[in-house]
N, C-alpha and C positions, 0 to 999 in steps of 0.2 A: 504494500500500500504506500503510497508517494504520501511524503511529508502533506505537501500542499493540503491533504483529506485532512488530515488531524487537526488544522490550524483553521480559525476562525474565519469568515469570507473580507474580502477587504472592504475597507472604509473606514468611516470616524467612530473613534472611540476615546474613553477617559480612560487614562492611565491608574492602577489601585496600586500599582507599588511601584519605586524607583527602576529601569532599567539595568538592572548588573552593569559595571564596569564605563557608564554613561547615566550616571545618576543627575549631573547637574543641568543635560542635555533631555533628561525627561523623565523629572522627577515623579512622587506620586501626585494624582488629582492635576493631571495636565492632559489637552485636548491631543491628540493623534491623529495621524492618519498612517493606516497600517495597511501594508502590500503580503500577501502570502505568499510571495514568488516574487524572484529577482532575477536577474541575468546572471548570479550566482549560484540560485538556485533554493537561499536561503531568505525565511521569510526578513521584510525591512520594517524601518518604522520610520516616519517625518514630522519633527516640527513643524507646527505653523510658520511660516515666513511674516506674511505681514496681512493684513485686514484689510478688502477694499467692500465697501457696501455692506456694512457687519457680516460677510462672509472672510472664513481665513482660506489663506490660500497656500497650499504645501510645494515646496519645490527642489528637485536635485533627485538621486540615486536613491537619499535613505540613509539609513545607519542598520546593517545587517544583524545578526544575532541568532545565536543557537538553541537559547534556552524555550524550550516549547512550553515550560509551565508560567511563564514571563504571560507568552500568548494566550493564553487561558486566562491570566489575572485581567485580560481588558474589558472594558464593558461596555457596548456597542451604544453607540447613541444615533439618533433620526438626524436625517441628513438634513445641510443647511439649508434654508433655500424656504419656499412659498406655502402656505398652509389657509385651510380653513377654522374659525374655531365652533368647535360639536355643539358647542354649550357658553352662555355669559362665563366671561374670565373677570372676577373680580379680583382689585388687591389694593394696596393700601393707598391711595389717592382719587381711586378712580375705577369703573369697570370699565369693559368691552363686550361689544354684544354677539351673541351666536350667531356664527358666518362672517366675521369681521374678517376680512383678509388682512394674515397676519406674516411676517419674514421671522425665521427662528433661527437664533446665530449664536453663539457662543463665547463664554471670555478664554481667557489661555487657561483657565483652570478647569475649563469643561463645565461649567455653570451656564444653564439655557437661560436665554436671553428673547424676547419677544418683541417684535417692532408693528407698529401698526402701521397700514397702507394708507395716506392721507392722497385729496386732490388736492394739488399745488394753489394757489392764490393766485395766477396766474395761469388762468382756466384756456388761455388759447393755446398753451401746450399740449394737451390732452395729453397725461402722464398723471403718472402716482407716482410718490413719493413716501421711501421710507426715513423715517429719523435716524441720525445717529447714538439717540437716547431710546433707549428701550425697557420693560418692566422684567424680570427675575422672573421667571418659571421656574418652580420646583419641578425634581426628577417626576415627582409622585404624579405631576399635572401633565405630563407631556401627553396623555392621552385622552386629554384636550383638544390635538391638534389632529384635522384631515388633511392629508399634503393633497396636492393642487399641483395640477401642470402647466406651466405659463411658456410659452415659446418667449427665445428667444435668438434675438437676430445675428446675424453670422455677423463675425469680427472682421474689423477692414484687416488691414495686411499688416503684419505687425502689433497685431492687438494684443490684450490679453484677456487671457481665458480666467473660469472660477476652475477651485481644485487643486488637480494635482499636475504639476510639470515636472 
């Protein structure tokens, strides 16, 4: 049976314990994004790089590693990106109402994050608009959220993508 079975499917996840040997590179309760296959053969793992639109965005080869119970301590989280909410999101300032389209993004600690879709004030755009301040969703709540597929439009030449590079 090939390694790649054993090991978790790829994507974001939070980190529950330091990385062996790359502890200050990805410590515990930090956001990932984890590959179970490499051009080495061994599964990788990626820092966040930088944040553009409250999504992070991962970039380079990875940091590889052998330990497969490392890969079992991660704990998969709902990908970034556009959602419906099931149900009223109340919290401490304010609610939000059922069906509000909402962006769910994350801090480096892997703490969801919630953004509301507003129309701009300048309504000849026809566009929404997310904030760069968003409300704390507990783990417990993410199943709150209906993800939503929103197209979008292809990059000029030299653009950049969300994700992983």
């Amino acid at each position: 049976m090939a390694v790649k079975n054993l090991l978790p499917n790829c994507g974001l996840y939070r980190t529950t314990k330091a990385l062996p040997e790359h502890e200050a590179d990805f410590p515990v309760g930090s956001v990932v994004y984890f590959h179970n296959h490499s051009d080495s053969g061994l599964p990788v793992v990626i820092a966040p790089d930088h944040n553009i639109m409250n999504e992070w965005h991962f970039h380079g080869a990875g940091t590889p590693f052998r330990g497969l119970s490392w890969a079992d301590s991660l704990v998969k989280m709902p990908d970034q990106g556009v959602y419906s909410l099931r149900k009223q999101l109340d919290f401490e300032g304010g609610s939000w109402p059922k069906g509000a389209l909402v962006q769910l993004g994350y801090n480096r600690q892997g703490d969801a994050i919630l953004f509301i879709a507003q129309k701009r004030a300048q309504r000849s755009e026809n566009s929404l608009w997310f904030s760069d301040r968003g409300v704390p969703l507990s783990r417990d709540r993410l199943a709150l959220l209906e993800p939503l597929s929103v197209f979008t439009e292809p990059l000029a030449e030299g653009g950049h993508a969300t994700g992983t590079h």
